[in-house]
Backbone bond lengths (Angstrom), bond angles and torsions (degrees), N, CA, C in turn:
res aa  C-N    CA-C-N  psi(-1)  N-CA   C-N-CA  omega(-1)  CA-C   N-CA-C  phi
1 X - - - 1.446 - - 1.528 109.84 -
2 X 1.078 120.37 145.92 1.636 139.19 -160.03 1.818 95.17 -91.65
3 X 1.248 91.38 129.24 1.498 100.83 176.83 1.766 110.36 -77.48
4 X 1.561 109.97 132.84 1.436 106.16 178.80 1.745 112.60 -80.66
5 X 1.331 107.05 139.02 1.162 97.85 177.55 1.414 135.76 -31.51
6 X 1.573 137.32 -49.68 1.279 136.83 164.13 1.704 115.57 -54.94
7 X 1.623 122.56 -29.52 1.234 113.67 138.91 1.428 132.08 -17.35
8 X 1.549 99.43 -84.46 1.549 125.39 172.98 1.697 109.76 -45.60
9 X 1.312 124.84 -25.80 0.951 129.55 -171.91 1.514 95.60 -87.76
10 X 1.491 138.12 -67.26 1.303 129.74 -149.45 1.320 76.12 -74.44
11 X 1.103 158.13 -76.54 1.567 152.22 -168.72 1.252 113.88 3.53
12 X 1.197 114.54 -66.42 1.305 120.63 -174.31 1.935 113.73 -90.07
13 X 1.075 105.65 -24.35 1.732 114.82 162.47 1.388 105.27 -40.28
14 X 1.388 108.96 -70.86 1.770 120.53 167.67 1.229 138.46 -33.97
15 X 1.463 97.79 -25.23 1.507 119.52 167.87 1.467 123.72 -51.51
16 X 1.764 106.35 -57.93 1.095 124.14 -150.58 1.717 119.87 -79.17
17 X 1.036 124.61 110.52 1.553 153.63 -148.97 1.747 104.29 -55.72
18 X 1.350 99.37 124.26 1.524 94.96 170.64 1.157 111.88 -46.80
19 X 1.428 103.59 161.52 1.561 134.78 -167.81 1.603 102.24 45.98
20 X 1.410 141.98 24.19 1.773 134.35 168.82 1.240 100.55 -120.06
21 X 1.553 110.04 161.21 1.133 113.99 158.83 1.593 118.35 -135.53
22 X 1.412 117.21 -177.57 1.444 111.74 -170.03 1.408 106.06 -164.35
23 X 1.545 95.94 149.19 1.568 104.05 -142.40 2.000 108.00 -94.74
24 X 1.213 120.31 144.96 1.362 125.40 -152.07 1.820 100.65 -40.34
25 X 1.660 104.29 -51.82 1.192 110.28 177.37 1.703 122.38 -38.98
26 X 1.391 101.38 -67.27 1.211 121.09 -174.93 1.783 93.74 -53.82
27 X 0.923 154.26 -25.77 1.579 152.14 171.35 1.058 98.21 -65.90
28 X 1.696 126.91 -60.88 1.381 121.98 -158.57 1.561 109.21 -72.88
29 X 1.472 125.75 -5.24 1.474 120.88 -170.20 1.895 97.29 -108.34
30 X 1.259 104.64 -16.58 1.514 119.03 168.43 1.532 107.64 -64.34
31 X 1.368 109.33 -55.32 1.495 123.65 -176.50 1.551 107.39 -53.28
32 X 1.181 119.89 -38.24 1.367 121.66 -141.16 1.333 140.29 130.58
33 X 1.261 124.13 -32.09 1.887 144.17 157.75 1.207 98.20 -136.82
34 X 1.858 99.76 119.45 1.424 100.97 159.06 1.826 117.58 -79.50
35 X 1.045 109.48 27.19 1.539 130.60 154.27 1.545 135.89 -49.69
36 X 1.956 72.85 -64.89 1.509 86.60 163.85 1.216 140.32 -64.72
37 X 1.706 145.45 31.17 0.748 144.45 -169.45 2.090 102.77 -69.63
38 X 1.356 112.61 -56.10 1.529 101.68 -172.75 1.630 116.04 -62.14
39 X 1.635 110.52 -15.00 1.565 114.11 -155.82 1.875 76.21 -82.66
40 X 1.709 120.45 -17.01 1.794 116.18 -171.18 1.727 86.11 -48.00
41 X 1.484 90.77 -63.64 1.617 113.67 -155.51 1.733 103.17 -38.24
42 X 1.418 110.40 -54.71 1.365 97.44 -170.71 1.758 112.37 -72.52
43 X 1.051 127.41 -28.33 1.089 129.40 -159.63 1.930 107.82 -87.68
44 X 1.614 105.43 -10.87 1.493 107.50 173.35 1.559 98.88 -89.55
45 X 1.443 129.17 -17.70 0.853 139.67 178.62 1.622 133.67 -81.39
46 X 1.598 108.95 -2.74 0.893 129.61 175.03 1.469 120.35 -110.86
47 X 1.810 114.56 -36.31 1.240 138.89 146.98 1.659 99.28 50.31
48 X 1.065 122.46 96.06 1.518 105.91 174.92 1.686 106.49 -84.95
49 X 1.330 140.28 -15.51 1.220 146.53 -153.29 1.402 103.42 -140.21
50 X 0.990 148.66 40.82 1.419 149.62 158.76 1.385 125.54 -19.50
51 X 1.208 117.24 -16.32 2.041 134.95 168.49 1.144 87.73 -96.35
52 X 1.584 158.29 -44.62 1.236 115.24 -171.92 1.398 114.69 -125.21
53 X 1.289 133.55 27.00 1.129 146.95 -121.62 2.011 81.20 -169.74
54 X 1.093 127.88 93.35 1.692 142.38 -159.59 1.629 96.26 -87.31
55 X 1.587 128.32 18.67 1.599 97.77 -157.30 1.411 130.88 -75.35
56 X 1.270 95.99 17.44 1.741 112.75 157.28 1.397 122.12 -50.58
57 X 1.520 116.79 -47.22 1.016 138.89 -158.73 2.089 109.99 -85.23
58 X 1.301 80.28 7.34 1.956 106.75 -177.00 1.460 101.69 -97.01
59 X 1.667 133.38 132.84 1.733 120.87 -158.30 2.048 66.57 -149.00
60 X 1.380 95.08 174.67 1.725 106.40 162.29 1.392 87.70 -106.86
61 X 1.370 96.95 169.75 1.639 123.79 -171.47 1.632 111.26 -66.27
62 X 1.290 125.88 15.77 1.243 140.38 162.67 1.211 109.36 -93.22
63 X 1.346 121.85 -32.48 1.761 138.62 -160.35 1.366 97.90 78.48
64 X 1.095 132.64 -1.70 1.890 115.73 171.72 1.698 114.42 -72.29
65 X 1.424 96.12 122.60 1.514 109.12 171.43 1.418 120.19 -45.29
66 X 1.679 120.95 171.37 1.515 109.35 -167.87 1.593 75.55 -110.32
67 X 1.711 89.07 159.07 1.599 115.86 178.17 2.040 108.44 -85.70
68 X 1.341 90.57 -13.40 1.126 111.72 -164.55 1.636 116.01 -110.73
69 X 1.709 104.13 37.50 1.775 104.00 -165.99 1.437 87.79 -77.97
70 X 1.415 103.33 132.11 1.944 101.98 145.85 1.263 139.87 -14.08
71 X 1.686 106.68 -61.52 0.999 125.14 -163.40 1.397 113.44 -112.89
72 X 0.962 109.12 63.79 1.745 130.68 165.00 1.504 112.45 104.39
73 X 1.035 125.38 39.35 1.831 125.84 -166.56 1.244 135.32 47.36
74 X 0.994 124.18 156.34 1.827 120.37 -179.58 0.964 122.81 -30.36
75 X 1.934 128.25 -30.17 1.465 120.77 175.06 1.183 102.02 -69.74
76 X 1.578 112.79 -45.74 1.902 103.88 176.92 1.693 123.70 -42.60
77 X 1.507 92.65 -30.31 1.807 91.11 -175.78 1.562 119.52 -92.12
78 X 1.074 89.23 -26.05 1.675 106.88 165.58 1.844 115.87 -65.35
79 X 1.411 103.91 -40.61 1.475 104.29 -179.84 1.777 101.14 -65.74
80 X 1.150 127.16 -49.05 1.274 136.83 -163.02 1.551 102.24 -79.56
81 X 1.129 136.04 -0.60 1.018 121.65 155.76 1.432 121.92 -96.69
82 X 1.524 117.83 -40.68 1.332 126.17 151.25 1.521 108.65 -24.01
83 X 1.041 110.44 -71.73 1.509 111.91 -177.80 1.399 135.13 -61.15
84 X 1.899 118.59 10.37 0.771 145.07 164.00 1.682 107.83 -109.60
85 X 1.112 132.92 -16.87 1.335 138.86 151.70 1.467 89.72 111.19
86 X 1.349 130.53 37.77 1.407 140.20 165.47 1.574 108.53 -83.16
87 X 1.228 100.90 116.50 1.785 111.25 -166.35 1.770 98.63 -74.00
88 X 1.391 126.38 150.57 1.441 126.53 146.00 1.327 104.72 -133.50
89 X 1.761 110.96 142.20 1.168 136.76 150.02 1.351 115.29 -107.14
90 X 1.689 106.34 123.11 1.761 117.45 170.76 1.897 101.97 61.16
91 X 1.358 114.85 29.70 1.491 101.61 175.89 1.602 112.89 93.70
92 X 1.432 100.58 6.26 1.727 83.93 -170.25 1.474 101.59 -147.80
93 X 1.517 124.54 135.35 1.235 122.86 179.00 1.653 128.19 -71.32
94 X 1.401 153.73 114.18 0.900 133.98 103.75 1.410 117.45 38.48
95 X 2.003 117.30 66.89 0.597 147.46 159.46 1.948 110.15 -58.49
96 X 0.553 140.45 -35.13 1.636 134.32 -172.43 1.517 94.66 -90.55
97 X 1.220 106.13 -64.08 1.837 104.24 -175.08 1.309 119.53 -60.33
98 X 1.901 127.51 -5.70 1.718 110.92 -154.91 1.614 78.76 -152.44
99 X 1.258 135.64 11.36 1.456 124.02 -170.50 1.544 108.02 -76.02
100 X 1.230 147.79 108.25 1.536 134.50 166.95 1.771 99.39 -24.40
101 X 1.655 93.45 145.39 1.373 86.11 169.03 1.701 113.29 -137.62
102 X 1.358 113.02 62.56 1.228 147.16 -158.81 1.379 101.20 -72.64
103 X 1.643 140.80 106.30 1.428 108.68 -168.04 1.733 100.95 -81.92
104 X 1.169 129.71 -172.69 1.517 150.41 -179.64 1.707 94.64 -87.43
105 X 0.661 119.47 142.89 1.905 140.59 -165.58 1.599 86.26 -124.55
């Protein structure tokens, strides 16, 4: 049976290594279409499994957190990365130092 895209999506969410993060794009070209970057947005946003399913660990290509996390708002996603020893300055992660660096297959 054919994996549905938001499948394919937490798939690779799961991937991504404590204390890094990785940017909506870079998921959606992981997934399968680097297209999919907004279908990331909705589908971390729907999250049926939030304990194993990291989508905290999801930033936009700025590294700024969403205002709009599911699971308790940007301070929520911001705390949980802190607590993975994920640095922020002014709201936004430290893209060079914390980016997954997963190559494209």
């Amino acid at each position: 049976m054919e994996q549905s895209t938001f499948e394919k999506i937490y798939a690779v969410v799961k991937q991504i290594p404590y204390g890094q993060v990785a940017t909506y794009g870079q998921v959606a070209a992981l997934a399968g279409n680097k297209r999919w970057a907004r279908v990331v947005g909705y589908a971390l946003h729907v999250n049926p499994d939030p304990d194993r399913i990291p989508c905290y660990r999801v930033v936009n290509k700025d590294g700024r957190v969403s205002d709009a996390f599911a699971f308790g708002g940007g301070n929520r996603q911001v705390e949980l990365l802190k607590a993975e020893g994920v640095v922020l300055v002014d709201g936004c992660v430290d893209m060079q130092r914390y980016q997954w660096e997963r190559p494209l297959y």
